[in-house]
C-alpha positions in Angstrom: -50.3 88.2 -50.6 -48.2 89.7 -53.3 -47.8 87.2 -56.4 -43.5 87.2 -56.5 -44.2 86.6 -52.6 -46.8 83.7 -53.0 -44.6 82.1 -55.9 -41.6 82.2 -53.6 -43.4 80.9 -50.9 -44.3 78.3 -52.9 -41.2 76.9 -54.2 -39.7 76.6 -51.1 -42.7 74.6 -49.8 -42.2 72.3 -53.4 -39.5 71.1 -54.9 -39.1 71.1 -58.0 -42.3 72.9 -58.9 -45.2 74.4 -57.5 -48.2 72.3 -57.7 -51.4 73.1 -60.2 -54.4 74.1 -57.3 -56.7 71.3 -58.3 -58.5 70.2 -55.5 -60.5 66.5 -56.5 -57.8 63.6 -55.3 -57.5 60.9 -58.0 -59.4 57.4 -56.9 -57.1 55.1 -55.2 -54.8 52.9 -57.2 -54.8 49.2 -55.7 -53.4 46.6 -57.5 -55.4 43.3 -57.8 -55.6 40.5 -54.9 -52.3 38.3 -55.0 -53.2 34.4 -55.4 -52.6 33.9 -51.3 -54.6 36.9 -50.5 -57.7 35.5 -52.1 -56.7 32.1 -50.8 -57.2 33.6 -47.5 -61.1 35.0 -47.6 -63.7 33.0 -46.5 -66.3 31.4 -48.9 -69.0 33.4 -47.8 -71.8 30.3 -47.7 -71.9 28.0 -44.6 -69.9 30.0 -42.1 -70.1 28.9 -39.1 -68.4 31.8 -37.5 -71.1 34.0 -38.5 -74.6 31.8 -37.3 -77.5 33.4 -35.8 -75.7 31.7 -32.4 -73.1 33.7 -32.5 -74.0 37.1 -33.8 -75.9 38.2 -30.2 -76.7 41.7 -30.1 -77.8 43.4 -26.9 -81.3 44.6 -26.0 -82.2 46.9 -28.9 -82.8 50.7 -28.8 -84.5 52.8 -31.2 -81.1 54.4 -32.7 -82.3 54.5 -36.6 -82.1 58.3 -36.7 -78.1 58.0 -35.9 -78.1 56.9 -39.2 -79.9 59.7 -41.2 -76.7 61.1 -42.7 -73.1 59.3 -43.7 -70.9 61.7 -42.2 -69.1 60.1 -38.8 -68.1 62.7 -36.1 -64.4 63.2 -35.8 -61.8 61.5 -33.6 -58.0 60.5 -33.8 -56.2 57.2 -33.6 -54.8 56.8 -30.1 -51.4 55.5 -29.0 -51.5 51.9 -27.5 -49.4 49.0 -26.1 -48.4 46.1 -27.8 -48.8 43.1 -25.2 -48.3 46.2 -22.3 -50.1 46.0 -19.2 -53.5 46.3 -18.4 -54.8 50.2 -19.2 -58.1 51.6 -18.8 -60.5 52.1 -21.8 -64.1 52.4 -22.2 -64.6 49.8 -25.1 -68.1 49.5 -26.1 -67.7 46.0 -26.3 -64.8 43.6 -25.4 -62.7 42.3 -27.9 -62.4 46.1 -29.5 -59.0 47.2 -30.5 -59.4 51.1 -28.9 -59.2 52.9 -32.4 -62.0 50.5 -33.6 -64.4 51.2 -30.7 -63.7 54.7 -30.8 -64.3 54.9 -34.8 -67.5 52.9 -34.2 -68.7 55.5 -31.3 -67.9 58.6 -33.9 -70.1 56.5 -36.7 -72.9 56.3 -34.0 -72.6 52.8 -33.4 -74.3 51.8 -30.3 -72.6 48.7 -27.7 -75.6 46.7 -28.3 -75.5 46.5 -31.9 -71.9 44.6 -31.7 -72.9 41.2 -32.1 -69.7 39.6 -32.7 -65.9 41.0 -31.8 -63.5 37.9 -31.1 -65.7 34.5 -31.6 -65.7 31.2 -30.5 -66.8 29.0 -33.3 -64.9 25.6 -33.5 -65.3 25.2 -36.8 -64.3 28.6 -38.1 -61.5 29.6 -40.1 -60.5 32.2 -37.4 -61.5 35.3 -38.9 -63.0 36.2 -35.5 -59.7 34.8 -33.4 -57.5 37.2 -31.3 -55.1 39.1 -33.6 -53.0 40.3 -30.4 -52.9 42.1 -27.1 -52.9 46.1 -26.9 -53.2 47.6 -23.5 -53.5 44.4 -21.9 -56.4 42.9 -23.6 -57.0 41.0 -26.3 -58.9 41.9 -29.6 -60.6 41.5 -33.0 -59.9 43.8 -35.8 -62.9 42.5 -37.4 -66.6 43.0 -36.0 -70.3 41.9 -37.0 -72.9 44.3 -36.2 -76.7 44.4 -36.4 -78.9 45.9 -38.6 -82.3 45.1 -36.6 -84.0 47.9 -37.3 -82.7 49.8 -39.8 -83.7 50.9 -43.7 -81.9 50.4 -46.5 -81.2 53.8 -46.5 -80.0 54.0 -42.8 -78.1 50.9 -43.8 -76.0 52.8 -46.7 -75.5 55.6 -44.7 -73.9 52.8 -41.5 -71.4 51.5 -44.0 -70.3 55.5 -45.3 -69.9 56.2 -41.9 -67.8 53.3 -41.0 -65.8 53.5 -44.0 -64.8 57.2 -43.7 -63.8 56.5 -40.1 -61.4 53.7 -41.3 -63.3 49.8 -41.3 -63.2 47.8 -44.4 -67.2 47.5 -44.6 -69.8 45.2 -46.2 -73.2 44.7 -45.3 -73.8 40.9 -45.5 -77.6 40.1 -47.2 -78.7 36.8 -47.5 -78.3 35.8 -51.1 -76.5 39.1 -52.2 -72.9 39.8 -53.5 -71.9 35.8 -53.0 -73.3 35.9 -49.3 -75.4 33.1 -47.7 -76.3 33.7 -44.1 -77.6 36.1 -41.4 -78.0 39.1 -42.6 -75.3 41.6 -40.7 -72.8 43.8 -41.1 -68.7 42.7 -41.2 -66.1 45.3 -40.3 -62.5 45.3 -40.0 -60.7 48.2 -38.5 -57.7 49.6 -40.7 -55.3 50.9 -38.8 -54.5 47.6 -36.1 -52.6 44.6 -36.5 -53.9 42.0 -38.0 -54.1 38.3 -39.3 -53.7 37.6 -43.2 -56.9 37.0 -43.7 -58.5 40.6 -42.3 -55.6 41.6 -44.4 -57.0 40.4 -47.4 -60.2 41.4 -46.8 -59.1 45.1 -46.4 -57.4 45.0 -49.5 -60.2 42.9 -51.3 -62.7 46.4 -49.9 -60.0 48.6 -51.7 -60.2 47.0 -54.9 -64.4 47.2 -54.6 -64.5 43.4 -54.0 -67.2 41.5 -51.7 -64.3 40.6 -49.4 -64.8 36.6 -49.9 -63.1 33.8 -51.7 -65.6 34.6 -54.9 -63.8 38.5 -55.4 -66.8 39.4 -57.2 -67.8 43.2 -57.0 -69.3 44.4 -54.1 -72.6 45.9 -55.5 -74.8 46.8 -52.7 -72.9 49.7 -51.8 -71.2 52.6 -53.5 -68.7 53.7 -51.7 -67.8 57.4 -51.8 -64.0 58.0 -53.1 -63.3 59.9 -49.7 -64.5 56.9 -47.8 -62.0 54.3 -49.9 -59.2 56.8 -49.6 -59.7 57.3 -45.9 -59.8 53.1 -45.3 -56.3 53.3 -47.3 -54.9 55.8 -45.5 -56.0 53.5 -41.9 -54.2 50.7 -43.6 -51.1 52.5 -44.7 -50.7 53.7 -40.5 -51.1 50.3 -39.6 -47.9 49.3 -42.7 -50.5 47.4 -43.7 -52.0 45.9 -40.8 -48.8 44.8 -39.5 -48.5 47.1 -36.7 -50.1 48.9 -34.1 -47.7 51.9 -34.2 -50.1 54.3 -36.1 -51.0 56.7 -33.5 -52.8 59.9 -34.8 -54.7 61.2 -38.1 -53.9 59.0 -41.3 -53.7 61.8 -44.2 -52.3 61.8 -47.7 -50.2 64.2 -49.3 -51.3 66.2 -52.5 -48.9 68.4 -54.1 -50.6 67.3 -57.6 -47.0 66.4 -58.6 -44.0 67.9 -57.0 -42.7 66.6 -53.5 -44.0 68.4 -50.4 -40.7 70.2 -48.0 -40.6 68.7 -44.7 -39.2 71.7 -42.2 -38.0 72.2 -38.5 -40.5 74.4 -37.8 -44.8 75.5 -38.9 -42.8 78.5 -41.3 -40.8 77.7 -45.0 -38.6 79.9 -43.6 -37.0 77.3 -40.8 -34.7 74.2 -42.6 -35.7 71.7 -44.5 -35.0 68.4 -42.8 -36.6 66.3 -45.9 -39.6 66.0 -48.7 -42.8 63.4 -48.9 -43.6 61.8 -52.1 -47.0 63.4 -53.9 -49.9 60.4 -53.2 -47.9 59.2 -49.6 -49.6 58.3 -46.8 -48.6 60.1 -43.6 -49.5 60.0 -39.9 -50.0 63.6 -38.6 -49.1 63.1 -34.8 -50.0 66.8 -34.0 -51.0 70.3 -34.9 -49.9 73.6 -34.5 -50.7 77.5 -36.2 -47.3 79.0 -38.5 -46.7 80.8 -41.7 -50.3 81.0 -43.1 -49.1 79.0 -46.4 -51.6 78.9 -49.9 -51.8 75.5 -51.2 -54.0 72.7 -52.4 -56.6 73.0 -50.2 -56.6 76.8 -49.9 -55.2 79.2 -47.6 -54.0 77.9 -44.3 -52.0 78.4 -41.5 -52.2 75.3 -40.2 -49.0 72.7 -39.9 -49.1 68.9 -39.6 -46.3 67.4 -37.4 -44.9 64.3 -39.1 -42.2 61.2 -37.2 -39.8 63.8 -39.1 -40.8 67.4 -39.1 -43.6 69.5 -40.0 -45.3 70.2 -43.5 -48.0 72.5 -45.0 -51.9 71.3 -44.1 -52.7 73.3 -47.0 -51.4 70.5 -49.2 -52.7 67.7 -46.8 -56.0 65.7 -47.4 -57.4 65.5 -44.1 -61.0 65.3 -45.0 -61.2 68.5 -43.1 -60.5 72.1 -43.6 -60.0 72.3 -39.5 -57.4 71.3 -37.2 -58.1 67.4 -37.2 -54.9 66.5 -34.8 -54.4 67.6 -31.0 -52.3 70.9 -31.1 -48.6 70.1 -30.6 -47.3 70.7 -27.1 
C-alpha cells in the first residue's frame, strides 16, 4: 500500500490523528475499593460458607496435565434470558451462569472439580446465594473449585487460565494472603449479574487485592497484564456486573490516542455513524472480512460489529490476531 494511500486510510479510520503503532496496552487503571465495597468482602477466617462440608467435589480424575500451560481455548459469551423460560444448556454443574461454565470448560476445568456453585450455608454472608435467573435457572457468579491433585505449578497456570477467560481468581491456601480455611480455589465470573459483594470482589482482583475484608495484596499469584485486562473487559460487558446483556467478545479499543471511526459498513469508505473513546470497552457481537485496514495490531481485514456499527479489528485488542466473534450474518 502506497504511503499517501495508507495515511489517508488512516485518517479516515481516526479522528483527529492517526495513532503511533505501538503495540504493548498500558496496565489497567482501577481506582481504589470505595469504603462499602470493602465493607462488602468477607473476612476470609471462619467462613462457614466455604467448610470442607460444603466444598464436595466429584469422584476425581487424573486431569493435571490440562493444566500444563496458562493459555484457555477460545469461546464467546452467549446471549441469555433474564428470568425467561427454561432453555437447554449443558452446564457442567448446576448453579453455573452459561458464560461461566463455558469459560471454565475452555480453561479445562472438569464438572467434578466444582465443589461449590450456589451454597447452602445458614450462617454465610451469601456470597454463594442466587444472584438471579437466566434461561430459567438459577445461578452463582461465584464458584469454589478443587485443587486435589494438582502442583503449584498446575495451580498458577488454573488461575491464568481462568483469568484470561474472564473470572476474578484466587487460589485460597490455608494461612496465605489473609486466608484461613480449606484450601480451594474462589472464582467469580465477570461478565453476569451480580450481588455487591461478587462485585467487590471483582474490583478488589482488579486492583491486585486478596478479594477479602483485609485488601491486602494478593501475592500467591502474578497475574499476567492480558489476564487483568481481559477480567476488566468481562466486567465492563456486564456494566459492571449489573446486567446480563453482554452477549459476545469483550475487547478494548487501542488507537494509542485518537478516537476510533465507527462506519456502516467493514470499508472507511461507507459513513461514519460515530467514534469510540481510545481505552473503551466494547462488546464485538460479530465478524465479518472488508477493506484490509493497517493499524495497531498490524494489517487486517477483519471488522468487529459493535450495538452501533462496525470498526477496524486492526485497532481492537482481542487477545487474538484471528477472527474471535461468529462471522456476521
Amino acid at each position: 500500500m502506497s504511503k499517501p494511500l495508507l495515511l489517508a486510510l488512516c485518517l479516515a479510520l481516526l479522528a483527529p490523528a492517526c495513532a503511533d503503532p505501538a503495540v504493548d496496552e498500558d496496565p489497567v487503571d482501577e481506582p481504589a475499593l470505595t469504603a462499602d465495597e470493602l465493607a462488602a468482602l468477607p473476612a476470609g477466617a471462619d467462613d462457614p460458607e466455604h467448610a470442607l462440608a460444603h466444598l464436595v467435589e466429584g469422584p476425581a480424575v487424573d486431569d493435571g496435565a490440562a493444566f500444563d500451560d496458562e493459555l484457555p481455548a477460545p469461546f464467546v459469551d452467549v446471549e441469555v434470558v433474564d428470568d425467561g423460560a427454561p432453555r437447554f444448556a449443558a452446564l457442567l454443574a448446576s448453579g453455573l451462569h452459561p458464560r461461566a461454565s463455558d469459560a471454565l470448560r475452555a480453561a479445562g476445568v472438569a464438572a467434578w472439580r466444582i465443589t461449590q456453585t450456589i451454597g447452602d450455608a445458614p450462617a454465610s454472608a451469601g456470597y454463594h446465594a442466587a444472584d438471579g435467573t437466566v434461561n430459567g435457572r438459577a445461578y452463582c457468579a461465584a464458584t469454589d473449585l478443587s485443587v486435589r491433585g494438582l502442583t503449584a505449578a498446575q495451580i498458577h497456570n488454573l488461575l491464568e487460565r481462568l483469568a484470561r477467560g474472564g473470572f476474578a481468581a484466587w487460589y485460597r491456601k490455608d494461612g496465605v494472603d489473609g486466608w484461613r480455611g480449606a484450601d480451594h480455589v474462589h472464582v467469580v465470573y465477570a461478565n453476569a449479574r451480580m450481588k455487591s459483594q461478587l462485585r467487590a470482589q471483582v474490583r478488589a482482583f482488579l486492583v491486585g487485592r486478596n478479594g477479602l475484608v483485609s485488601n491486602t495484596l494478593y501475592r500467591w499469584h502474578d497475574f499476567s497484564d492480558a489476564a487483568v485486562r481481559a477480567v476488566k473487559a468481562k466486567f465492563a460487558a456486564s456494566a459492571s456486573g449489573t446486567s446480563n446483556g453482554g452477549a459476545g467478545v469483550p475487547a478494548r479499543i487501542n488507537t494509542a490516542g485518537a478516537p476510533l471511526t465507527v462506519r456502516a459498513g467493514a470499508s472507511a469508505a461507507t459513513a461514519a455513524v460515530g467514534a469510540v473513546a481510545d481505552g473503551a470497552y466494547v462488546v464485538i457481537r460479530c465478524q465479518r472480512r472488508g477493506q484490509t485496514v493497517n493499524g495497531t495490531y498490524g494489517a487486517s481485514s477483519l471488522w468487529d460489529k459493535l450495538d452501533g456499527g462496525y470498526v477496524a479489528d486492526a485497532y481492537v485488542a482481542t487477545g487474538s490476531d484471528g477472527q474471535v466473534a461468529p462471522t456476521c450474518p
